[in-house]
N, C-alpha and C positions, 0 to 999 in steps of 0.2 A: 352512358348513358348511358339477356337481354331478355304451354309454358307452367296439378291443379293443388293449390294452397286452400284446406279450409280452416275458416274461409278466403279467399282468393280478391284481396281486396284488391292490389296492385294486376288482377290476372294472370297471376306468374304463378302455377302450380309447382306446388311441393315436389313433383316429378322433377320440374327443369331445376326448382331453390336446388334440390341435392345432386342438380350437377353443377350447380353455381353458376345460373342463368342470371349475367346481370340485366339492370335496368335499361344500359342506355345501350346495351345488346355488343357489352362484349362476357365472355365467360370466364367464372374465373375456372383455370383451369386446372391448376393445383388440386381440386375436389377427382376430379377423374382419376389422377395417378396413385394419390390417395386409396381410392378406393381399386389400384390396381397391386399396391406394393406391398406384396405377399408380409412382409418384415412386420410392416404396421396390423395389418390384422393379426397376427400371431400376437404381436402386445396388445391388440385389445382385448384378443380371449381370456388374456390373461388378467388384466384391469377390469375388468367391463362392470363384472359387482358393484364393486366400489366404487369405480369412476360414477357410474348413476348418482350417488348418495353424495358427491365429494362436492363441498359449497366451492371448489374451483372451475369446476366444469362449467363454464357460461353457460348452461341448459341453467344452472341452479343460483344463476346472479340473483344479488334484490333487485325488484325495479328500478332504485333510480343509477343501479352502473349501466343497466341495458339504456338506461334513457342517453345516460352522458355516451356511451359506443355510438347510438343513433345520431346525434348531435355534431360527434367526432365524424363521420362517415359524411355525413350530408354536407356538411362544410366542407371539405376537401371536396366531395365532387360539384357541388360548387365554384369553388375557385379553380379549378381543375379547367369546368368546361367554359368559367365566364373569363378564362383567359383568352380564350381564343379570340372573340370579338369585342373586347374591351380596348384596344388597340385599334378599333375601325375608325372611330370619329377622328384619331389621329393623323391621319394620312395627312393631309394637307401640309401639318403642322411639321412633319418629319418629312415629306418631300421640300419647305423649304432648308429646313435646319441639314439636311445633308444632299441637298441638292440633285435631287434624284428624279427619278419619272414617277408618276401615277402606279405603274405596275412594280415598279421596284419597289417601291414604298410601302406596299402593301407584302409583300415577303414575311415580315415579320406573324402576319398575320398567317400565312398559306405555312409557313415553315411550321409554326405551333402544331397550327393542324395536321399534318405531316405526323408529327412526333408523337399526334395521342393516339394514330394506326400502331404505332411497333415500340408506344413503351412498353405497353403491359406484355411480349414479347421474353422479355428480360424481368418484369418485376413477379409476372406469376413464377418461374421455379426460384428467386430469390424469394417468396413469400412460404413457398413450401419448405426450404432447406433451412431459413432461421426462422419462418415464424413471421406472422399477421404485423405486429406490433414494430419492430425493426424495421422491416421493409416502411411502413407507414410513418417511421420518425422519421428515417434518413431520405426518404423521398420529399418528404414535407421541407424537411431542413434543407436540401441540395438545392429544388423547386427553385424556395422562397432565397436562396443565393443565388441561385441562374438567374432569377424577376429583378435584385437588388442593383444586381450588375448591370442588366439592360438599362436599366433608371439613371446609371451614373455615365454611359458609352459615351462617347464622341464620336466614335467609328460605328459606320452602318453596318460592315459584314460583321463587326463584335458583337453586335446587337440583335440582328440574322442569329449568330451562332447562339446566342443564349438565349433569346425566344424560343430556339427550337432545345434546348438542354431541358429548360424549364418543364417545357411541353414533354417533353420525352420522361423526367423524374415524376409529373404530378400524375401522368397516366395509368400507372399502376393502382391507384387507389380506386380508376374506374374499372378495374378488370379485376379485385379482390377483395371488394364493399359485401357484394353481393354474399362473398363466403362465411365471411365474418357474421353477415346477418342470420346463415340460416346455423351456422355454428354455435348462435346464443339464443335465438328463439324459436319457439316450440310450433308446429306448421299454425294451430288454432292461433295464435299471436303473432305471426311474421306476417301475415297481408300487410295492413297498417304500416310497419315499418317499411318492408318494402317500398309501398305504395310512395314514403314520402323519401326514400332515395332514389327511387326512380324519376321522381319529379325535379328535384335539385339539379341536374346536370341540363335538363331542358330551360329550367327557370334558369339558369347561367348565363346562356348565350342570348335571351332576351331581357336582362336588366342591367346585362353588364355594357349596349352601349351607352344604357341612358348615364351611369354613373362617369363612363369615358368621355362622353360628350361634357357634361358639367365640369369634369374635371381638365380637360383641353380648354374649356373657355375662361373659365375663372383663372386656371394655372399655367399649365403647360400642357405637352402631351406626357413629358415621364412623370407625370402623377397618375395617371391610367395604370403605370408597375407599380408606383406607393401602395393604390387603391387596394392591388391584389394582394401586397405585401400585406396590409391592417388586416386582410378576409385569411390572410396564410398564419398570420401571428397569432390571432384567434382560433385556428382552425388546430395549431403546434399545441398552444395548451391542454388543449383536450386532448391530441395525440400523446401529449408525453404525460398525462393521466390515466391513459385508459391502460386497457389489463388483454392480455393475452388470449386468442379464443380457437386458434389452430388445434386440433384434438391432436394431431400426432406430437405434436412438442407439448403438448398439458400432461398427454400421459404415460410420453417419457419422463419427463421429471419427475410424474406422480409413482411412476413403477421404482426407478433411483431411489426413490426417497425409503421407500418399503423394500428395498433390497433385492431384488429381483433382476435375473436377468435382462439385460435390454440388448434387441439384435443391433447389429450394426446396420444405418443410414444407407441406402444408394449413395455410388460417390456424386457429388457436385453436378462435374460432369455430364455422367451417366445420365441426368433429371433435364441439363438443360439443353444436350440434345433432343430427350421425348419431346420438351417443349419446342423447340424450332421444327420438329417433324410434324408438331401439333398445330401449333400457333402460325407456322410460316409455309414451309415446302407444302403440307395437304392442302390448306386453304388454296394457296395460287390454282392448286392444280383439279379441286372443285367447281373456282371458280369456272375455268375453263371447260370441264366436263360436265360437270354434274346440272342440268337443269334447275333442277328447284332453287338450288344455292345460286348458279348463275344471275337468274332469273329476278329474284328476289330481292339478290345483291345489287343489281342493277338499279331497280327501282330504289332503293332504300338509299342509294349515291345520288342518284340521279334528284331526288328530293331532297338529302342533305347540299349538294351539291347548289340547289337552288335559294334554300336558305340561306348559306351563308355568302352567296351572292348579294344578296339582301344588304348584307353586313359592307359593303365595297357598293351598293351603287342606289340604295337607298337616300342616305344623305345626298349624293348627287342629283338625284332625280328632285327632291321635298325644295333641294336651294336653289336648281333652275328653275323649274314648274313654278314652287308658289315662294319664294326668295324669304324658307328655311332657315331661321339662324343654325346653327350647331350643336345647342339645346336643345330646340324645336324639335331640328331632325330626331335626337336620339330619344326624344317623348316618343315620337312612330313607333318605334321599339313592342312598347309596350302590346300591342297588338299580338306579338309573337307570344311573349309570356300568358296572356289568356286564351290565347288560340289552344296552347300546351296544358293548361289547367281545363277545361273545355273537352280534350282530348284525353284526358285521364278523365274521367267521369262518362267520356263515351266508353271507353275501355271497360271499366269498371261496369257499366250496363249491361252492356254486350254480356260479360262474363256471368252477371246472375241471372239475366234476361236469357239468354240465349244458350249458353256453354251449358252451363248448369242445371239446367230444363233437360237436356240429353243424356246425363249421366246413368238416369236410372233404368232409359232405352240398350246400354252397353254393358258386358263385364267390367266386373271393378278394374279400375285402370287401361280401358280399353276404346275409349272415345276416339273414335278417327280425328287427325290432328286438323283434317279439313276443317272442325267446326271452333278451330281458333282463329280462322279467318274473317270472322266476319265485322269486326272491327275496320278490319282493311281493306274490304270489299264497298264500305262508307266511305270512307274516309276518300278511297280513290277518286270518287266523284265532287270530293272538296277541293282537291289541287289544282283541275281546271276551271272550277268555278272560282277560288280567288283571285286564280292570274288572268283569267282575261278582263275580268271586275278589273283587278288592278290596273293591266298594260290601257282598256279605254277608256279610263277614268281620270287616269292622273294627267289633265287639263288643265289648262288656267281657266277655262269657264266651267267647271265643277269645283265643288268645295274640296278641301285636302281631305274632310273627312272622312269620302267614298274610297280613294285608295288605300287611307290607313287602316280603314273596317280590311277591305278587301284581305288586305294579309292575316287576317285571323281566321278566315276556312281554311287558308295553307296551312297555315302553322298545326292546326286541328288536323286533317288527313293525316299532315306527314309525321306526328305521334303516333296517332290511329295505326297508321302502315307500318312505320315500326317498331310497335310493340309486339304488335299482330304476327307480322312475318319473323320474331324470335321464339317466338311462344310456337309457330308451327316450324318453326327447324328444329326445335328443341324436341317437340314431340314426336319427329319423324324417322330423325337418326336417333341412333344407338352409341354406350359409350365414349369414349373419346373422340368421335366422328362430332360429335355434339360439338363440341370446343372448338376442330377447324373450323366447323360451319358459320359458330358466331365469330370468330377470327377472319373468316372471308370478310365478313359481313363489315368489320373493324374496317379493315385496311381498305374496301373498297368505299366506303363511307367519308372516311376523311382522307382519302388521296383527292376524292372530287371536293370533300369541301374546301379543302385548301387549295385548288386547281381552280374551279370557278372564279370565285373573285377577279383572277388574274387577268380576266379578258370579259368581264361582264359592260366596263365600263364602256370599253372600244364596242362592245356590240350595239351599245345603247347610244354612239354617236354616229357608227354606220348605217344602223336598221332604223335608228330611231326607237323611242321605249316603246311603243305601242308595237310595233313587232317583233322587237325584240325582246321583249316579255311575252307575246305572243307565242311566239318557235319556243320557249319553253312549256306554255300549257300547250302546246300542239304532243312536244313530247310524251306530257303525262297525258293527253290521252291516248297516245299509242301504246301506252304504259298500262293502262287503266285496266285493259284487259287479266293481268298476271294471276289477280287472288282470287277471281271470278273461273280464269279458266281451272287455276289449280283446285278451287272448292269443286268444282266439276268434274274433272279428269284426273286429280288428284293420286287415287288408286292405283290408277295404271301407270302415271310417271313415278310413280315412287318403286311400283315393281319393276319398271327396267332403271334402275339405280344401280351402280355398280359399287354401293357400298351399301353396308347393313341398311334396313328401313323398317319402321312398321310394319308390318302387313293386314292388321286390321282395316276394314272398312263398314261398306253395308251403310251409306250414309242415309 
């Protein structure tokens, strides 16, 4: 699924695109090193004339290759993220076929999510060392063999183990989308694109149980991997059509070609430790120190964390309450996907409404990052109004339709909050600080969405769903507080930061 582009359709400014702020708020990170590897700018001094004019440069594509990269992109993160809960409506069906518990059974489900915290780990410096294109065939192709296998298992922990392979290979495409796109278009024509890959990885995880649920009732449950496999086989065509957009591998080949010295590469190595100092060790240790990141990271798990809850105790609740078929349940679904759509167009307001009205108050490039909050400073107040809508509604003497509304203010906030809160870590840190920070944000995001599930169900027969959906809007609004306080005090915690920060304010 992470900020100013003019113009800034998606709200992801050209500042964070050139560090490779993705959509669904991981970074790609490849861009920072990039722009750190003495080797590579020395060839660009050297190309840079030509490179401009050379119809290879993705700057200089015709429309419709930029359309087919968009097309390719959005599709992988797609199947990327509607792997994750496409598998939900399954439970039942795979606790009897392998004889398992409620919680065990859902594994499948928690282990995915797992894997798309620390693929991109390993796929950003493999996408820097060969190249956009490579990483994104062979990830696409291993994926769609990990999803193949699962479909055919008999054994539960075989099935465990390539759920989570899958998850782990399709991840890199959400942590190197972002680069690709700002590598082929120009900031005036990148909102737009953005704007609709940022969307595909949320529209995932809410249309994928509708088609899971159809496809457990008519078939089985391993049509749920078929399903992914037809969206991954679609997704390979266009990957193994599309062209090349990494600027250090375009113009090494373009310098080779015209005969010209070309320095030698970082070894291997050498790149994929920065990245695990980037991607893995700083994050942890952000998260634990650094407020903002802490803070932010918190809330942004804490509301994944409750979505995908959704995914594990939704159907349960829709077939006790109002006796749901398994169809039925996964139509609720749909609430989530217009909540998300709903929540891009608040973004998107916010950004020309609000962001944007500020600019000419600041120096160029100088907007305090406080005023990308206010997308999430909304939104915050949609999270407890869904869930307690939700937890005292879903009655058998209220219609089903009040709890299924309900889940569309969540769904709304919790975009709203995390778009918001990538677009101000992007703007606040500096550098490759930037990368751990959406990296925190990664690994604590889907360690809870895959952790949740695991114990929603039990809570929902101990507490009951009325409070026990309750103690979660109690949470957000102890939560509620975060983008409220940081648009406020914003200045002075980011001056005791003990890593690089803005310093502008004056809000």
């Amino acid at each position: 699924m992470s900020a100013t582009v003019q113009p800034p359709s998606t709200a992801v400014s050209e500042r964070d695109m050139e560090k490779g702020v993705v959509e669904n708020g991981q970074l790609d990170q490849t861009a920072v090193h990039d722009q750190s590897d003495a080797s590579e700018k020395q060839l660009d001094r050297a190309t840079a004339v030509e490179w401009d004019d050379d119809p290879r440069n993705p700057m200089n594509w015709p429309s419709w290759k930029k359309v087919h990269l968009i097309i390719m992109l959005s599709s992988f993160g797609f199947v990327s993220s509607a792997g994750t809960s496409i598998i939900s409506p399954a439970t039942k069906a795979i606790m009897e076929e392998f004889h398992v518990t409620r919680v065990v059974a859902l594994l499948p489900l928690s282990l995915y999510c797992f894997a798309l915290g620390f693929g991109p780990v390993l796929g950003g410096p493999l996408s820097e060392t060969m190249g956009r294109k490579p990483v994104y065939i062979g990830t696409s192709i291993l994926g769609a063999l990990f999803t193949l296998g699962a479909s055919f298992t008999h054994n539960f922990g075989s099935m465990c183990f390539l759920r989570f392979m899958a998850g782990f290979c399709w991840a890199p495409a959400l942590a190197s989308g972002s680069g690709s796109i700002v590598e082929t278009f120009a900031p005036k024509s990148r909102g737009p694109m953005i704007a609709i890959y940022v969307l595909m990885p949320f529209l995932g995880p809410g249309f994928a149980p509708i088609l899971g649920s159809f496809a457990v009732s008519r078939q089985n449950w391993r049509w749920t991997q078929w399903i992914l496999l037809f969206f991954a086989v679609f997704t390979l065509l266009f990957t193994l059509t599309t062209s090349e957009t990494f600027p250090a591998i375009l113009k090494r080949r373009f310098a080779k070609e015209r005969g010209e010295d070309v320095p030698p590469s970082p070894p291997v190595l050498k790149r994929i430790t920065a990245f695990l100092q980037t991607g893995l060790i700083r994050p942890v240790h952000m998260l634990l120190t650094e407020p903002i990141t802490g803070f932010l990271c918190l809330y942004v798990a804490v509301n994944f964390g409750i979505l995908f809850s959704f995914f594990a105790g939704l159907s349960y609740t829709f077939g006790r309450v109002y006796h749901f078929n398994i169809e039925q349940s996964g139509l609720v679904f749909l609430s989530v996907a217009i909540g998300c759509i709903l929540g891009l167009f608040t973004i998107l307001i916010c950004d020309f409404k609000l962001y944007r009205t500020q600019i000419p108050n600041f120096p160029p490039g100088k907007v305090p990052p406080e005023h990308r909050l206010y997308p999430a400073m909304f939104g915050s107040i949609g999270l407890p109004i869904g869930l307690f809508w939700y937890a005292w509604t879903a009655k058998t003497s209220i219609s089903w339709a009040s709890p299924a509304v309900a889940i569309l203010p969540f769904a709304w906030g919790n975009l709203c909050i995390f778009v918001s809160s990538m677009q101000y870590g992007a703007d606040t840190y500096h550098g490759s600080v930037v990368a751990s920070q959406a990296s925190a944000n990664s690994l604590a995001r889907y360690a809870f969405a895959g952790a949740f599930p695991l114990f929603i169900v039990q809570m929902y027969d101990k507490l009951g769903l009325d409070w026990a959906v309750s103690l979660f809007a109690f949470v957000t609004v102890a939560l509620l507080p975060i983008p409220w306080v940081l648009f406020k005090f914003g200045p002075r915690i980011r001056a005791l930061s003990k890593y690089e920060t803005v310093q502008y304010e004056d809000l």
